[in-house]
C-alpha positions as CSV (number, residue, x, y, z in Angstrom):
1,X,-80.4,11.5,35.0
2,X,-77.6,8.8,34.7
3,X,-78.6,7.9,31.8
4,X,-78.5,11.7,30.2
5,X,-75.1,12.2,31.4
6,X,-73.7,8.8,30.2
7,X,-75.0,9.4,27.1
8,X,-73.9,13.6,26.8
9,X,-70.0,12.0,28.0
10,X,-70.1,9.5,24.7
11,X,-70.9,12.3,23.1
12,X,-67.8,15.2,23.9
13,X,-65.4,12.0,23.7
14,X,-66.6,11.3,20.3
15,X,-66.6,14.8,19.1
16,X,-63.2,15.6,20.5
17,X,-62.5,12.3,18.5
18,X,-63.6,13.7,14.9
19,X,-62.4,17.7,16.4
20,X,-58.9,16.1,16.0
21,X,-56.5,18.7,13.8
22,X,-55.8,16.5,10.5
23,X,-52.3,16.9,10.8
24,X,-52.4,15.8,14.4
25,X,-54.1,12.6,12.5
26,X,-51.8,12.0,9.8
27,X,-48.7,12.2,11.8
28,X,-50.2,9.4,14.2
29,X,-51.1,7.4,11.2
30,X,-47.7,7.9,10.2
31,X,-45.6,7.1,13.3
32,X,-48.5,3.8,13.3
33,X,-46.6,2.6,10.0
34,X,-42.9,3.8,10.9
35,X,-43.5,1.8,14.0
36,X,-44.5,-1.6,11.9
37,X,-40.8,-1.2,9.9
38,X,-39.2,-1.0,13.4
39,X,-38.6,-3.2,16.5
40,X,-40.1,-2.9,20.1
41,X,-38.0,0.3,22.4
42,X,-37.3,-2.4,24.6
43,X,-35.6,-4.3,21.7
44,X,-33.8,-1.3,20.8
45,X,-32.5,-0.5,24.0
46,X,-30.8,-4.2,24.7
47,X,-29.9,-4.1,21.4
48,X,-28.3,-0.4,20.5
49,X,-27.3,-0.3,16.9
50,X,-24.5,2.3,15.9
51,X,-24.9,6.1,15.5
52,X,-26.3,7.2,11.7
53,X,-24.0,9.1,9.7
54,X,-24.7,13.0,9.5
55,X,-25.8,14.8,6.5
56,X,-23.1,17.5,6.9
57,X,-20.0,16.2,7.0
58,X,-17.2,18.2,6.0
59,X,-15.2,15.1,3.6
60,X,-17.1,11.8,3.1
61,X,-16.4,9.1,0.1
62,X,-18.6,5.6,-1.1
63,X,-16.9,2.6,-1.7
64,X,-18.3,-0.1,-3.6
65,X,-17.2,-3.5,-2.6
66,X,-17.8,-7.6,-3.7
67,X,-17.8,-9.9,-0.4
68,X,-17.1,-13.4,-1.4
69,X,-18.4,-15.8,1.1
70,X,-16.0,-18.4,0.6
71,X,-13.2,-16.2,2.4
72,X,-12.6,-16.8,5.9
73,X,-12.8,-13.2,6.6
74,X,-16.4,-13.8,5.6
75,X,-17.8,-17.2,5.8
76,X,-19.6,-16.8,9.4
77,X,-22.0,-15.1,7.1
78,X,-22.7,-18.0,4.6
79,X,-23.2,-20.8,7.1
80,X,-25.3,-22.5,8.3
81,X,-27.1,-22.5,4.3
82,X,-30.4,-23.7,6.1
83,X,-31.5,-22.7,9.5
84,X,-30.4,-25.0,12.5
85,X,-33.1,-23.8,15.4
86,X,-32.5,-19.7,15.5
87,X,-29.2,-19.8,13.5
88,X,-29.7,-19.1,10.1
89,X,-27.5,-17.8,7.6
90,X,-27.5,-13.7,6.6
91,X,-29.7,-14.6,3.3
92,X,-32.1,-16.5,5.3
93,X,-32.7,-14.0,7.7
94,X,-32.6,-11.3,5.3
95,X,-35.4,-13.5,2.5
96,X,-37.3,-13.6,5.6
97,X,-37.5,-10.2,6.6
98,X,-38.1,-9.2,2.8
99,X,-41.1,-11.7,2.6
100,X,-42.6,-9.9,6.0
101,X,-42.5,-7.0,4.6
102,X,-42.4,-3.6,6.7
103,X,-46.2,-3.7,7.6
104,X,-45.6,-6.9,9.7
105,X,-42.5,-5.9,11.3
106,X,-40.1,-7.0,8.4
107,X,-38.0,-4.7,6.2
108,X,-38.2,-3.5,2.4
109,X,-36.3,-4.7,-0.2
110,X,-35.5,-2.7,-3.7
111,X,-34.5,-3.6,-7.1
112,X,-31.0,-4.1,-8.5
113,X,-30.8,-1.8,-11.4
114,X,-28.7,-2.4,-14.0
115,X,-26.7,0.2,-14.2
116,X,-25.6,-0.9,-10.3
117,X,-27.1,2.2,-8.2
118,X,-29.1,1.2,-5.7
119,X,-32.3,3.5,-5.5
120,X,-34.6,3.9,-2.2
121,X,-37.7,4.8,-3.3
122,X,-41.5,3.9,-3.2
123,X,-41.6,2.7,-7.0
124,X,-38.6,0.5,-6.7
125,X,-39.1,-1.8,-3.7
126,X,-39.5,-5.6,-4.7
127,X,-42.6,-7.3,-4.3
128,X,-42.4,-10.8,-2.7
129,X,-44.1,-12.6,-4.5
130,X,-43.1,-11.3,-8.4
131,X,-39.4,-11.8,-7.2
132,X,-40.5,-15.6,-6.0
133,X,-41.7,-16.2,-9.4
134,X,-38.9,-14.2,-11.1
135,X,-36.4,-16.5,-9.5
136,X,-38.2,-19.9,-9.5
137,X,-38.6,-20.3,-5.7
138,X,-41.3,-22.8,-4.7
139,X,-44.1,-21.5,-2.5
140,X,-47.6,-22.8,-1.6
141,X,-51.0,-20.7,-1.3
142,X,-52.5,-21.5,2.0
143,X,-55.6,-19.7,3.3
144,X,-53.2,-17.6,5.7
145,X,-50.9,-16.5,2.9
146,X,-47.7,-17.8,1.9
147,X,-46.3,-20.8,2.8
148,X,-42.2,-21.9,2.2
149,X,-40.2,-24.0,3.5
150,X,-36.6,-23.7,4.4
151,X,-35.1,-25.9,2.5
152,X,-36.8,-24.0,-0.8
153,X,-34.8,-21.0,0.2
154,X,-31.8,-20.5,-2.0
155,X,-29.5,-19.5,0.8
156,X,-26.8,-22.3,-0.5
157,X,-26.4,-20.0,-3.8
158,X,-26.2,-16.8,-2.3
159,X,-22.4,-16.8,-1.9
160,X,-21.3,-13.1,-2.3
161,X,-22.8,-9.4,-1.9
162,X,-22.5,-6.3,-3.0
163,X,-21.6,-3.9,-0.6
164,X,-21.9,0.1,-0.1
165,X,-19.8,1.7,2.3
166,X,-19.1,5.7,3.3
167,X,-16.1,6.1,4.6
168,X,-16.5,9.4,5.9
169,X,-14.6,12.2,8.9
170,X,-17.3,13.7,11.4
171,X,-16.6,17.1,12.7
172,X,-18.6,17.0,15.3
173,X,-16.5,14.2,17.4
174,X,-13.3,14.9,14.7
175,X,-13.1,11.0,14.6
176,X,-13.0,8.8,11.5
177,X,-15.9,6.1,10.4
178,X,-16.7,3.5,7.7
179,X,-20.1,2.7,7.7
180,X,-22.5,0.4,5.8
181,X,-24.5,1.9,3.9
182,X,-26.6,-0.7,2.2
183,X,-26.3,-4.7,1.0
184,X,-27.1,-6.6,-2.4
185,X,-27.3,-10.4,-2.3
186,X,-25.7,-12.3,-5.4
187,X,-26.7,-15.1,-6.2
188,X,-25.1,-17.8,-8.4
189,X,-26.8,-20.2,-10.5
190,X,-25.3,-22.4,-13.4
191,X,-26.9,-21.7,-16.9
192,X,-28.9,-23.7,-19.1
193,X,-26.1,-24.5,-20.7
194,X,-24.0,-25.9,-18.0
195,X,-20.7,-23.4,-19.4
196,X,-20.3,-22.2,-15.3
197,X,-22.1,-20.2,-12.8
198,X,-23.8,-17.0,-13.2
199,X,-24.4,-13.8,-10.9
200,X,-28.3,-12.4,-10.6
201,X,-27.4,-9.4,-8.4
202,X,-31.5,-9.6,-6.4
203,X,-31.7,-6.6,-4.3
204,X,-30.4,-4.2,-2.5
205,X,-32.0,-3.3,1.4
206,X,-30.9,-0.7,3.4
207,X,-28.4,-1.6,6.2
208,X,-30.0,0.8,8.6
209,X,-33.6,-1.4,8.5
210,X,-31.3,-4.1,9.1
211,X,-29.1,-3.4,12.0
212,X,-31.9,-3.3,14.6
213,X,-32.3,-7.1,13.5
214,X,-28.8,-8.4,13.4
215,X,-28.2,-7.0,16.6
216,X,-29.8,-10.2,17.7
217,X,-27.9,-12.6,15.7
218,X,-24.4,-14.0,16.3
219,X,-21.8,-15.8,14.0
220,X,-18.6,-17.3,14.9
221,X,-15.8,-15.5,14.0
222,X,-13.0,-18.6,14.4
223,X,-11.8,-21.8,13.3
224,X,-9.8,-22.1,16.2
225,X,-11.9,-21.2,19.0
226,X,-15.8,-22.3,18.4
227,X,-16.6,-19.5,21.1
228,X,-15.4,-16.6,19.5
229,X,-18.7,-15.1,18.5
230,X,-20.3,-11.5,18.1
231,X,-23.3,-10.0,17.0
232,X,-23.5,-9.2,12.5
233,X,-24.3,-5.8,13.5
234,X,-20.6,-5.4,15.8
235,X,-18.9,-7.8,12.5
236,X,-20.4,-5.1,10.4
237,X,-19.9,-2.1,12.4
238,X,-16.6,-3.2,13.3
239,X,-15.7,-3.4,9.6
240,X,-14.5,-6.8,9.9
241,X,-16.2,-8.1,5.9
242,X,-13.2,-8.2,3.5
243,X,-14.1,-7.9,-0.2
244,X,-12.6,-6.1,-3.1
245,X,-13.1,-3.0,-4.3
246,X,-15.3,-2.5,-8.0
247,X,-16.5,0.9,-7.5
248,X,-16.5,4.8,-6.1
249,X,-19.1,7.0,-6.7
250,X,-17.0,9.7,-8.9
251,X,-18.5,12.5,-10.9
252,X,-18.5,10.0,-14.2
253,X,-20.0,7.4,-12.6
254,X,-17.8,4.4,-14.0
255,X,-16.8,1.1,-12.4
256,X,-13.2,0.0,-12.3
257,X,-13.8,-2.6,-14.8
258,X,-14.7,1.0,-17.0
259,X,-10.9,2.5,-17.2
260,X,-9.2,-0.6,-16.1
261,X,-8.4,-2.5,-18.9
262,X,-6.3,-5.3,-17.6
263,X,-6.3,-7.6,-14.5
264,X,-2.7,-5.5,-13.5
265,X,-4.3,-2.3,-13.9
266,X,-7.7,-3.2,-11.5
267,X,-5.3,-4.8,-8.6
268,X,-2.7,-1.6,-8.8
269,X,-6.1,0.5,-9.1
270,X,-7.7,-0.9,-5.8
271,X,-4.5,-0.7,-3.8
272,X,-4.1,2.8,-4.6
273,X,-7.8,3.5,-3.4
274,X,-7.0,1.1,-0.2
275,X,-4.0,3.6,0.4
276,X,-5.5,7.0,-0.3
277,X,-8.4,5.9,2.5
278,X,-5.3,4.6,4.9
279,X,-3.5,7.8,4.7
280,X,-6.2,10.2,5.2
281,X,-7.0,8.5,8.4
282,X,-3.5,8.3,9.4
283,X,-2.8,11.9,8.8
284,X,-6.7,13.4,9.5
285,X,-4.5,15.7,12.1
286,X,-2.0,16.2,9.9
287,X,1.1,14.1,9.1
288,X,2.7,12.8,12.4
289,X,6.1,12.2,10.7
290,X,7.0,15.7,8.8
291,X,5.0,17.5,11.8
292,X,7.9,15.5,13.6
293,X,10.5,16.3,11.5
294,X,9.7,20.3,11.0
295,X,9.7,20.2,14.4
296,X,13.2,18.7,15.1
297,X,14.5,20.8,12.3
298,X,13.2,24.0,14.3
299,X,14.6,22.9,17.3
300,X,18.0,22.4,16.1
301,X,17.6,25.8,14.5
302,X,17.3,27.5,17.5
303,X,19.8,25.6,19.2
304,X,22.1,26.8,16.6
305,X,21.0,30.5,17.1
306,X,21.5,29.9,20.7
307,X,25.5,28.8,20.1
308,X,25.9,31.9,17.5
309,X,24.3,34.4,20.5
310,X,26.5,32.5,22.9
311,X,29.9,32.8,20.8
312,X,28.7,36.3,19.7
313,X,28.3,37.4,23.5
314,X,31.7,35.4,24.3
315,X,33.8,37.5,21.4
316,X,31.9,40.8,22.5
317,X,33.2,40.5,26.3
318,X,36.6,39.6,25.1
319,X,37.2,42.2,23.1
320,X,35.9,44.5,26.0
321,X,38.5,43.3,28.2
322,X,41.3,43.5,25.5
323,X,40.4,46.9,25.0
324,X,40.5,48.0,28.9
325,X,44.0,47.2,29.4
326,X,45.1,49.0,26.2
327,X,43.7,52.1,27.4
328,X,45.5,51.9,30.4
329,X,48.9,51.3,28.9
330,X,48.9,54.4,26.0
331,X,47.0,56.5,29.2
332,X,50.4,55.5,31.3
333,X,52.8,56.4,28.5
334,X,51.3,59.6,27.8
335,X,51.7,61.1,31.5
336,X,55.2,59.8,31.5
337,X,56.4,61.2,28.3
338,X,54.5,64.3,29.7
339,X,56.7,64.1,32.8
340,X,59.7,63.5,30.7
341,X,59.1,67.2,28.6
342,X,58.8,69.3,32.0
343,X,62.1,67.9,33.7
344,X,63.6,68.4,30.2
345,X,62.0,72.2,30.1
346,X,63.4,72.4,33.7
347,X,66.7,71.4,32.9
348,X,67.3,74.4,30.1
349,X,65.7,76.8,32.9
């Protein structure tokens, strides 16, 4: 009898198994392969990463920018160029990530167009191993895979990136944000021909895959004082990268270099972008100094209608009591020329 209900309970839990809705299914499949791009809720919640940037935002504009590692503004993410223990440079961590892949908790990495867009999509994500070969990195086949060491990792060339930021007002807090959008690695090689250095753009990776992971790695941020340190994901969030501008997405879709002929013409051209993003954050609630101004100006226009009501009230009860008197006076002579005709009248009589 054991036995024949043992065997009927395999039976309903395997047939509730199969009895499954398919969408129920797929959607567990799905969160099984969203979960391999992502880390742990734990890790999430010691390490919170900032808010994404809504769809519908009422005024939003990309910018475009080259990050040189070799400023001081940005060289805690250049060093160290191979990993000492857990520190390792932002290439490092980001080649490793790439080479994981988002099936074994790693991240996706997709191709650098030549035209300079970055596109997201299935068809243009990098494979490891083509872009090892396209670049001329030394691996080994082992029986488990891929092997590399890190001192094959061309972290030392990659001394700039391409970034992509939105700079953009949220109406739901009515407060003002740059965000990072996504990051291109450049590398620099010399040529065959030994003229100079040349830039291979590799790929671009989304900075929101990212930011989970660079919550948990720190650079210094001074020469001064070795303990200054904070997280990537605060330096990046904080918007503390300096690079230049080469780009905004516009309805053309041309780069500086496009329309500005001359060296002059870029450096005037970036400053004015520079500005036009500084002013509409200084004056997102309107500007401070002509809302001042109007305001004064009203203020001393009613205090001058105040002083003409004042003077006009002053000259009204003046004249009142001008007038009063007067009255009285031609009222007095009248009644005494009056008396004057009747003693005259009396006298004839």
């Amino acid at each position: 009898m054991k036995r024949i209900f043992l065997i009927v309970c395999v039976a309903a839990v395997v047939m509730s198994t199969f009895a499954q809705p398919a969408r129920r299914r797929a959607e567990q499949q799905q969160g099984t392969r969203s979960n391999a791009n992502t880390i742990t809720t734990r890790a999430q919640i010691s390490f919170p990463t900032s808010a994404p940037m809504e769809e519908d935002v009422v005024w939003r504009r990309d910018i475009y920018r080259e990050l040189n590692l070799t400023d001081d503004a940005n060289a805690g993410l250049y060093y160290p160029t191979e990993p000492v223990g857990s520190q390792m440079n932002l290439f490092c961590y980001i080649f490793k990530l790439m080479m994981l892949g988002p099936r074994n908790g790693g991240i996706s990495a997709y191709e650098y167009r030549m035209d300079g867009n970055e596109v997201f999509t299935d068809s243009a994500r990098v494979k490891p191993l083509q872009f090892l070969d396209n670049y001329h990195i030394y691996y080994e086949r082992t029986d488990r895979g891929i092997r590399l060491d890190n001192s094959d990792i061309p972290s030392a060339e990659v001394k700039g990136y391409y970034l992509k930021e939105s700079a953009y007002y949220d109406q739901g807090t009515s407060t003002f944000h740059r965000k990072v959008i996504a990051l291109c690695p450049i590398m620099y090689r010399s040529d065959e021909f030994g003229d100079g250095e040349v830039k291979y753009p590799l790929f671009w990776v989304k900075y929101d895959d990212l930011a989970p992971f660079l919550s948990k790695q720190t650079i210094m941020t001074s020469n001064l004082n070795n303990a200054a340190t904070m997280s990537v994901e605060d330096y990046f969030t904080m918007n503390h990268y300096q690079g230049k501008i080469y780009k905004t997405t516009n309805m053309l879709g041309r780069t500086l270099a496009q329309y500005c002929t001359t060296d002059s013409a870029m450096t005037k051209e970036q400053k004015k972008i520079e500005n036009e993003l500084k002013e509409f954050e200084k004056n997102i609630f309107g500007n401070a100094q002509k809302r001042d101004s109007l305001d004064s100006i009203a203020a001393v226009k009613q205090d001058v209608k105040a002083v003409k009501s004042r003077t006009r009230r002053s000259s009204r009860s003046t004249e009142t009591t001008t007038a009063r008197p007067s009255r009285r006076s031609t009222s007095s002579s009248g009644s005494s020329s009056n008396a004057a005709r009747v003693s005259v009248r009396r006298q004839r009589h």
